[in-house]
ZADO-1210 file (C-alpha; in nm, 4 decimals, padded with zeros to 6 digits):
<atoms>
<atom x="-01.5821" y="-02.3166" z="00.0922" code="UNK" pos="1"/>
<atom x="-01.2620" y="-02.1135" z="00.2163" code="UNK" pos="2"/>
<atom x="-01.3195" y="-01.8085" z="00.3921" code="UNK" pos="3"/>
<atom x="-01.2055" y="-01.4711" z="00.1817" code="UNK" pos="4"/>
<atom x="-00.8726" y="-01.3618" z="00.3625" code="UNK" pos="5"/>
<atom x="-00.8820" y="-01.0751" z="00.5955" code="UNK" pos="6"/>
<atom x="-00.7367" y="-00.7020" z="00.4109" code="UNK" pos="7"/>
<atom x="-00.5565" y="-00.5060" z="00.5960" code="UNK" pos="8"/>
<atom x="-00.4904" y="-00.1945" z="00.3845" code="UNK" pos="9"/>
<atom x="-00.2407" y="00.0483" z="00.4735" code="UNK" pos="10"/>
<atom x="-00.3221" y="00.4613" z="00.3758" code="UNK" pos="11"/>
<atom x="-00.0536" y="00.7198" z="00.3841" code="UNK" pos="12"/>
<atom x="00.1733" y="00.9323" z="00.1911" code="UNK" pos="13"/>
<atom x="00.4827" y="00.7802" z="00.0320" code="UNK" pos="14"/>
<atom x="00.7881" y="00.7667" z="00.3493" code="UNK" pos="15"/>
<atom x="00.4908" y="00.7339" z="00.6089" code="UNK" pos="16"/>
<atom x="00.6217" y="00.3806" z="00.6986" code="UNK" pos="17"/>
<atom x="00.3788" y="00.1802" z="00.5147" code="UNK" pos="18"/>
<atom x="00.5811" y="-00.0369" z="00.3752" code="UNK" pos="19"/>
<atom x="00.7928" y="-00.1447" z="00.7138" code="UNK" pos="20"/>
<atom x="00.4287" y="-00.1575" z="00.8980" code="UNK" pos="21"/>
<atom x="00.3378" y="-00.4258" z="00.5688" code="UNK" pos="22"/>
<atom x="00.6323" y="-00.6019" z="00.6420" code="UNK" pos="23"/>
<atom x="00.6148" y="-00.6767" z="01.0285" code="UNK" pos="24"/>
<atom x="00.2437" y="-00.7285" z="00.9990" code="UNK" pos="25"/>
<atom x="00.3078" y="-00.9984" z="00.7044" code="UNK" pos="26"/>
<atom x="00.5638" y="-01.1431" z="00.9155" code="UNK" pos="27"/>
<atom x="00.3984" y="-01.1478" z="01.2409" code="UNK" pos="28"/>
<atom x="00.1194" y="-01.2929" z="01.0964" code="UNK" pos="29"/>
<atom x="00.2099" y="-01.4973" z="00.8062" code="UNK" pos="30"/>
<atom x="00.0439" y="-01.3114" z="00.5432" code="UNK" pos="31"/>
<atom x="00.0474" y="-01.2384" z="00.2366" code="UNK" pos="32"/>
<atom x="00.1738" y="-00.8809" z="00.0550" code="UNK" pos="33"/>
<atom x="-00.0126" y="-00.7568" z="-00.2292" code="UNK" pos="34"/>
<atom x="00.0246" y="-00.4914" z="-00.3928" code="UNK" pos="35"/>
<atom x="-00.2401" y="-00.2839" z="-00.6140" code="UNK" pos="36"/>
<atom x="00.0225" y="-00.1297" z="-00.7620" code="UNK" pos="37"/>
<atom x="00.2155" y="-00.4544" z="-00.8743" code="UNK" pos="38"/>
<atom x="00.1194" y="-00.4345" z="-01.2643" code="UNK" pos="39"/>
<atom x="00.2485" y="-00.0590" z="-01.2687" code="UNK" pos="40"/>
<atom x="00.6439" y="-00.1992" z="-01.1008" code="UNK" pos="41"/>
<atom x="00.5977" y="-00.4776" z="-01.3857" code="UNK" pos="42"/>
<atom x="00.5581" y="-00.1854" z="-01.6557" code="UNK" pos="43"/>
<atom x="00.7876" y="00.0069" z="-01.4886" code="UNK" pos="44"/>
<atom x="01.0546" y="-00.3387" z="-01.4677" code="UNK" pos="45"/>
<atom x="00.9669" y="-00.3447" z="-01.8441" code="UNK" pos="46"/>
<atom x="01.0082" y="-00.0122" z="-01.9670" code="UNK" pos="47"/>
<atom x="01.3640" y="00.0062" z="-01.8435" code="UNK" pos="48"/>
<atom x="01.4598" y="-00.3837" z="-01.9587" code="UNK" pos="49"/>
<atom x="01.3303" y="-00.2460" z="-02.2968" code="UNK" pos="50"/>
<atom x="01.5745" y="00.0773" z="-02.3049" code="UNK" pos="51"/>
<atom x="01.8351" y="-00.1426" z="-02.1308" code="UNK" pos="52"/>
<atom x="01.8678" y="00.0655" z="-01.8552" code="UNK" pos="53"/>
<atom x="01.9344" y="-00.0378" z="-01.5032" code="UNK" pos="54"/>
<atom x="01.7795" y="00.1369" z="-01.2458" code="UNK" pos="55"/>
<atom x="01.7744" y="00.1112" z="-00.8577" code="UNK" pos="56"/>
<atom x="01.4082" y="00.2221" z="-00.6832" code="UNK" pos="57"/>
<atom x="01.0851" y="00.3374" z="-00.8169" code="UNK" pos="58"/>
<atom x="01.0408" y="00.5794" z="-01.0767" code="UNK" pos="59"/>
<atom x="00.7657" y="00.8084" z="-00.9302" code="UNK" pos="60"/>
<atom x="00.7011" y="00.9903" z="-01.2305" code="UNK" pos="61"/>
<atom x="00.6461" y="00.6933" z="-01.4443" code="UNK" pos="62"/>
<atom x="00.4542" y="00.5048" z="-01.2178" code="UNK" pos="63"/>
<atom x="00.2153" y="00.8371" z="-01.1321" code="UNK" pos="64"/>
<atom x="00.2123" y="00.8573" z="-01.5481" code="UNK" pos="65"/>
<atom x="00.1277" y="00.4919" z="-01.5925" code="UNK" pos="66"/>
<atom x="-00.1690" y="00.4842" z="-01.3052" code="UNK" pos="67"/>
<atom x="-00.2805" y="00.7940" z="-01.4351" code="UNK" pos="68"/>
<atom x="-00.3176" y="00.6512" z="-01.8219" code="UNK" pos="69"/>
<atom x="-00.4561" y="00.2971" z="-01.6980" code="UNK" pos="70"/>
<atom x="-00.7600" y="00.4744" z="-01.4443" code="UNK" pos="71"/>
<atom x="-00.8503" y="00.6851" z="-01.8088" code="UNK" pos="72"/>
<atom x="-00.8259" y="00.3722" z="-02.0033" code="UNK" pos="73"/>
<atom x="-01.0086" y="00.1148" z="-01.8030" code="UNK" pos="74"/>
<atom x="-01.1367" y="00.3104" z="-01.4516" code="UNK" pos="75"/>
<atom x="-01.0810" y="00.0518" z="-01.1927" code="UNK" pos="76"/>
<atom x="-00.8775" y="-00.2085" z="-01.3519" code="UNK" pos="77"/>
<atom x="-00.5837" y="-00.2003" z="-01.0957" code="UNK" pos="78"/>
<atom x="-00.8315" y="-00.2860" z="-00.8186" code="UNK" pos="79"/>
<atom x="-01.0042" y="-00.5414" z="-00.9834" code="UNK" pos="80"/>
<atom x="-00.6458" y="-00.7185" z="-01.0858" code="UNK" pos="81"/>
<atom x="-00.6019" y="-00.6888" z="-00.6943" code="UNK" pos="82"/>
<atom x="-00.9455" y="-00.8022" z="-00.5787" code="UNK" pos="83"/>
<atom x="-00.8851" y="-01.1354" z="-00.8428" code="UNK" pos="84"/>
<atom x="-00.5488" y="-01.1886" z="-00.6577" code="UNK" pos="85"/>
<atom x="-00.7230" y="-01.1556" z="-00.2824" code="UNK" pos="86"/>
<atom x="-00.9897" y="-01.4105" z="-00.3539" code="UNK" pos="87"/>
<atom x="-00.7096" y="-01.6508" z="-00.4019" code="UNK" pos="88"/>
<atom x="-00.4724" y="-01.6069" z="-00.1749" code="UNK" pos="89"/>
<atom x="-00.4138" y="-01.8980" z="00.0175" code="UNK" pos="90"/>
<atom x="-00.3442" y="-01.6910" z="00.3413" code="UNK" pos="91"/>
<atom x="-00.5665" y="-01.6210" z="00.6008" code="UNK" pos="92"/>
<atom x="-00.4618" y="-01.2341" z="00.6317" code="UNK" pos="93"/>
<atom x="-00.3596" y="-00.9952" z="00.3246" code="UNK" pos="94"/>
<atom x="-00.1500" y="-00.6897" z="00.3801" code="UNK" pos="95"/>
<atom x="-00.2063" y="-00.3888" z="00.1045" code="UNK" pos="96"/>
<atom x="00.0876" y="-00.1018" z="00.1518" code="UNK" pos="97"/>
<atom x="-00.0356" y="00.0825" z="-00.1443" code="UNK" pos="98"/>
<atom x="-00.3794" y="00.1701" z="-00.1313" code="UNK" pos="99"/>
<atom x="-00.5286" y="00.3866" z="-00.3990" code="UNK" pos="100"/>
<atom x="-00.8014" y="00.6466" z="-00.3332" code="UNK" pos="101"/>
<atom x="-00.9788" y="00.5239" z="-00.6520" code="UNK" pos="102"/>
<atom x="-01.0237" y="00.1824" z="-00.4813" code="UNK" pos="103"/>
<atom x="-01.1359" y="00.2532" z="-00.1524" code="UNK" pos="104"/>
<atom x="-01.5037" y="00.1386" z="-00.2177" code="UNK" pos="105"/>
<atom x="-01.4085" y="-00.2268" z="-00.3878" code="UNK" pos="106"/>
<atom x="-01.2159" y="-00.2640" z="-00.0563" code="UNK" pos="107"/>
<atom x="-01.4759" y="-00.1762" z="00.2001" code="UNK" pos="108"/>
<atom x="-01.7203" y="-00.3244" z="00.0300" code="UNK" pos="109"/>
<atom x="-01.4592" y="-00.7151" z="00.0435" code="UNK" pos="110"/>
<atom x="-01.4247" y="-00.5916" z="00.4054" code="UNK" pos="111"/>
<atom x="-01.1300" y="-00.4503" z="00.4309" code="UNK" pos="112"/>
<atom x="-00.9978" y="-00.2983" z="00.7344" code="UNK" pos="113"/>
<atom x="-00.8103" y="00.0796" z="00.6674" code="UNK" pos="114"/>
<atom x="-00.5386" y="00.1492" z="00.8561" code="UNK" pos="115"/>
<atom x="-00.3807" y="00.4909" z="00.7985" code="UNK" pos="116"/>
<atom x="00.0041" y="00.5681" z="00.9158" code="UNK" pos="117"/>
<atom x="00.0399" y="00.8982" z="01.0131" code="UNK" pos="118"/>
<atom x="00.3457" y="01.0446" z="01.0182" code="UNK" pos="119"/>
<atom x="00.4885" y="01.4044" z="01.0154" code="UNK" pos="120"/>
<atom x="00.6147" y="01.5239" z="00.6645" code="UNK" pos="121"/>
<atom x="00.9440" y="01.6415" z="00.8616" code="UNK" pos="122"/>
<atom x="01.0018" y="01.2188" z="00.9526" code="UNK" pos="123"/>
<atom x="00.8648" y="01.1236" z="00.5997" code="UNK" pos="124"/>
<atom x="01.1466" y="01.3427" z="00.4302" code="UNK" pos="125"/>
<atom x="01.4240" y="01.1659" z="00.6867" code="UNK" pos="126"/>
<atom x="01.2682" y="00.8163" z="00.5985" code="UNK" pos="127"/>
<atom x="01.1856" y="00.8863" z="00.1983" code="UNK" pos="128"/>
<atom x="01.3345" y="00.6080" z="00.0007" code="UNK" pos="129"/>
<atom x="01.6191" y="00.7025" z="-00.2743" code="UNK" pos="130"/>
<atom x="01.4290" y="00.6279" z="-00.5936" code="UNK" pos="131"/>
<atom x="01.5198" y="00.6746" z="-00.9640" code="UNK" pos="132"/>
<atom x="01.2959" y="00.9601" z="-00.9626" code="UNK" pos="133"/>
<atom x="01.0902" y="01.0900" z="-00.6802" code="UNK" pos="134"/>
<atom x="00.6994" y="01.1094" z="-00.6769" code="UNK" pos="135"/>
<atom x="00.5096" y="01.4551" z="-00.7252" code="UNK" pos="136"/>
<atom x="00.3220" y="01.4913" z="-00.3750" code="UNK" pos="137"/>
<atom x="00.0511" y="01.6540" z="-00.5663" code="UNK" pos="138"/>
<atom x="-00.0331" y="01.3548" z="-00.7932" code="UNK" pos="139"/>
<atom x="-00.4026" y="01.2284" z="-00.6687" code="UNK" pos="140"/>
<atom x="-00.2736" y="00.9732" z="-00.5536" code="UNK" pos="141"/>
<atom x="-00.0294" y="01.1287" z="-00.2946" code="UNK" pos="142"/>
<atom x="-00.3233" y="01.3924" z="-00.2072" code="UNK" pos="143"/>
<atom x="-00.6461" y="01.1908" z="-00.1938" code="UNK" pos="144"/>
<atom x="-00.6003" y="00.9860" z="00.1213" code="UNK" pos="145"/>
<atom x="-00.8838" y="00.9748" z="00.3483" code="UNK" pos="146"/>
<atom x="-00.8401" y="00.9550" z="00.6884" code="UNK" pos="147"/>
<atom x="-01.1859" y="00.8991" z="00.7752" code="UNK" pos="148"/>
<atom x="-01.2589" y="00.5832" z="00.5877" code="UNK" pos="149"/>
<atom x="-00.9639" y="00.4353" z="00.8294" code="UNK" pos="150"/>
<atom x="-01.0442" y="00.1958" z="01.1582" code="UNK" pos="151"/>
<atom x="-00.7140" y="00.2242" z="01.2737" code="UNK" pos="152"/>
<atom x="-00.4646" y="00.4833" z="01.3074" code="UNK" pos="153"/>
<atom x="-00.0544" y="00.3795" z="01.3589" code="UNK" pos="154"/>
<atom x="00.1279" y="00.7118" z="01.4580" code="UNK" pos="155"/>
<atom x="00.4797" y="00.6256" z="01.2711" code="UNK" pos="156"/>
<atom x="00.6425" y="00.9191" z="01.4568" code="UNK" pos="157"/>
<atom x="00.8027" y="00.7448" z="01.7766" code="UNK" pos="158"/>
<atom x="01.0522" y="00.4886" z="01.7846" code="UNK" pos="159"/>
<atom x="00.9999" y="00.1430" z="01.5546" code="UNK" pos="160"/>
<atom x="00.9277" y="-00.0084" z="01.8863" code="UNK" pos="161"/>
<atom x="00.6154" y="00.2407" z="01.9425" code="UNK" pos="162"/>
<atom x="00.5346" y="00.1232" z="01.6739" code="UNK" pos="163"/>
<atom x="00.5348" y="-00.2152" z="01.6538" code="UNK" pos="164"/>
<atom x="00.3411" y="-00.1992" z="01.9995" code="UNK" pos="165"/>
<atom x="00.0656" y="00.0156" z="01.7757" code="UNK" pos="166"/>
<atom x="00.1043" y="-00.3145" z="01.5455" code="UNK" pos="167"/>
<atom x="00.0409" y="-00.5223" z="01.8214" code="UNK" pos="168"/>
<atom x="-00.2560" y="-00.3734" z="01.9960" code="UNK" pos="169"/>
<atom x="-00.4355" y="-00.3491" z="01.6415" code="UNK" pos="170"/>
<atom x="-00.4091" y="-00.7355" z="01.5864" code="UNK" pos="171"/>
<atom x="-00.5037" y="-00.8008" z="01.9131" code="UNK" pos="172"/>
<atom x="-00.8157" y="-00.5658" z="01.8603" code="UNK" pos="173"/>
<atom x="-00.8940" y="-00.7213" z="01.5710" code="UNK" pos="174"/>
<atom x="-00.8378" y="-01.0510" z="01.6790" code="UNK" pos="175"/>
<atom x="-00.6243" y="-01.1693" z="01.4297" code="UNK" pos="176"/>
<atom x="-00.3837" y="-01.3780" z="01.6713" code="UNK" pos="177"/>
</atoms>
């Protein structure tokens, strides 16, 4: 029987680097990316196909409104669709960039190891992407990240070289080389 992949799951607002952390660690690695989110960008991909609209980015507002509606729905569905997708990936180590605070139990309880970016709101302003339209930092989501759940703390405010040192030393500590 195959061994359930290693989650690494990044916490932090949105421009905290998450996404550039997923990316190197994925790389460096050769992981896989999932996202819980995923089913919200395929709404999202949808919505605008359907009103023939071309967009560039995320729309923040629709994919707050569309997490929002699908938690009230059917609590927890997003993280089960992810948990389904992590016990079969065919990778050895899993990268998550988009950690919700409504799934932080499923994922402890798979073993998944937290890993929160922190970086200053002043950087996360200078990094934010350019989306269709922006998130509301007071949606749950943006507010309801706990630190404390997290084994491993990348400070995103240095150079991408810090950085990717901070990368390194985790996956050494964790043994994942």
């Amino acid at each position: 029987m195959r061994q359930r992949p290693h989650c690494l799951s990044l916490i932090g607002p949105t421009g905290s680097g998450k996404s550039t952390i997923a990316n190197h660690l994925v790389t460096r690695l050769n992981g896989r990316l999932l996202k819980i989110a995923a089913p919200l960008y395929e709404l999202q991909r949808h919505f605008y196909a359907t009103i023939d609209k071309n967009i560039s980015g995320q729309d923040g507002e629709l994919l707050q409104f569309l997490g929002g509606k699908i938690e009230r729905e059917q609590p927890g569905w997003l993280c089960d669709q992810f948990l389904k997708q992590l016990h079969s990936v065919d990778r050895e180590i899993v990268v998550n960039d988009d950690c919700r605070p409504n799934c932080y139990d499923a994922l402890r309880h798979v073993g998944t190891v937290f890993v929160h970016v922190r970086t200053s709101e002043k950087n996360r302003h200078e990094r934010a992407r350019t989306d269709h339209v922006p998130i509301d930092p007071n949606h749950p989501v943006e507010r309801g990240i706990n630190r404390e759940i997290c084994q491993f703390v990348i400070d995103n405010n240095g150079s991408f070289e810090t950085t990717i040192a901070q990368c390194e030393d985790m996956i050494s500590e964790l043994e994942l080389d």
